[in-house]
N, C-alpha and C positions, 0 to 999 in steps of 0.2 A: 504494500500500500504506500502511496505519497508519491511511487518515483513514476516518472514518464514511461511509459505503456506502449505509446505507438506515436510515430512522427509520419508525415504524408500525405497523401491528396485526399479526399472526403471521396473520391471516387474506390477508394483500394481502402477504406474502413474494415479493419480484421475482424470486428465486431460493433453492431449497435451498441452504443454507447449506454446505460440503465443510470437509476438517480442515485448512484455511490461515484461516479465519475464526473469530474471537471473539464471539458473540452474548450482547449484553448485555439480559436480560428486565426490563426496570423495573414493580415492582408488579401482578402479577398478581393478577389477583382471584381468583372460585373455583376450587375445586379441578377443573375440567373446562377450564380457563386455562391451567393449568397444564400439566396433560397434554396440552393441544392443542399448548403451545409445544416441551414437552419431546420432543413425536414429529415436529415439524416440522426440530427441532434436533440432533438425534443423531448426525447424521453431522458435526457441528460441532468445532472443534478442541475450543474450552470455551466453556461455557454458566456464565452469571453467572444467577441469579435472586437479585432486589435487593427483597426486602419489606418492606412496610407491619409496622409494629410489632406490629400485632395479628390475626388473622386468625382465619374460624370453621372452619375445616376441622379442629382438631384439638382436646383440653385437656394433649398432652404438647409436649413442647419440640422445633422443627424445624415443616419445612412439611409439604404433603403428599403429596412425592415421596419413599419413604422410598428410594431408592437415593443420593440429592444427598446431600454432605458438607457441615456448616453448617460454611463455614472463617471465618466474623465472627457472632456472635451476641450478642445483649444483649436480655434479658426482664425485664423488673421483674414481681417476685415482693412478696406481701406480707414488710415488713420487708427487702428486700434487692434482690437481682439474680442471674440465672441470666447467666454471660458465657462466652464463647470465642471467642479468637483464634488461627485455626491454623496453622503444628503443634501449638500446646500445647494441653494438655488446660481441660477441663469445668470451670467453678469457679462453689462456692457461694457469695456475698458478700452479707455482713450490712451494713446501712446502719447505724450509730452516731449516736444523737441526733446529732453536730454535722455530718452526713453526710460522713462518712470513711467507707471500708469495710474490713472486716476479712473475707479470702478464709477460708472455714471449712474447705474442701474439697474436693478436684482432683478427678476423676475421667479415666481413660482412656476412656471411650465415655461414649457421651451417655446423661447417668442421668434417672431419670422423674422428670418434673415433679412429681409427690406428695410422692416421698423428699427431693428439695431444698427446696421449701416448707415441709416440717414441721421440717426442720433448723435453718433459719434462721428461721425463726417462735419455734421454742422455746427456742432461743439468745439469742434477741432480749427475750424476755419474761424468759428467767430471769434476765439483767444487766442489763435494763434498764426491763422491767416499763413502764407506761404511760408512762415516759418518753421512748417512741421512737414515737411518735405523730407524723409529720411536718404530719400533714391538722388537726390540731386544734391551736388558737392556746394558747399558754403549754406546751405539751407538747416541751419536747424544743428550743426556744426558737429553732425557725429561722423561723416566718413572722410 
């Protein structure tokens, strides 16, 4: 018991997984990956899916199983970060020219990716205006 069991593709599973076992999914690619792993796995004590930063399946925040709880999240958004670590809630976080962040905004459920972008976008222009530019040299004086 404890130690690793089986490394591999969800298609060559040595066994269905039962509710004594932890499956941990590292990066799945599309969303057809996904569901393949999630129906292999259900009878699973818990299921881990551990992704890639970016992904095309969706333009709101979360993967594309909408029933999974994102309990670690971190998204860079223009001017900031969409984060959660759970139990705590949703937060909006502004990058500050000398990159600090300042959380603008919790939420209880995971809020759309639009509403937190335009928050911290307009936050970010109104105190700080082209001076939070991280990508362009002499702007905001980090690179």
């Amino acid at each position: 018991g404890g130690a690793v069991q089986w490394v591999g593709s969800p298609g060559r599973l040595p066994k269905t997984p039962d509710s004594g076992d932890m499956v941990l999914v590292v990066n799945p690619g599309p969303q057809d990956q996904w569901e393949e792993c999630d129906k292999k796995t259900k009878n699973a004590g818990v299921t881990v899916f551990l992704n890639s930063i970016s992904g095309g399946w969706t333009y709101e925040l979360g993967g594309p199983l909408k029933d999974f709880e994102q309990v670690y999240y971190l998204k860079r958004i223009s001017k900031g970060w969409v984060f959660r670590a759970y139990p705590g809630k949703w937060q909006a976080l502004v990058e500050n020219p000398d990159g600090t962040t300042i959380c603008l905004e919790t939420y209880e459920k995971r809020p759309l990716l639009r509403d937190v972008s335009k928050l911290v976008r307009e936050f970010s222009f109104d105190n700080y205006g082209l001076m939070n530019d991280r990508y362009a040299k002499g702007f905001g004086g980090r690179l």
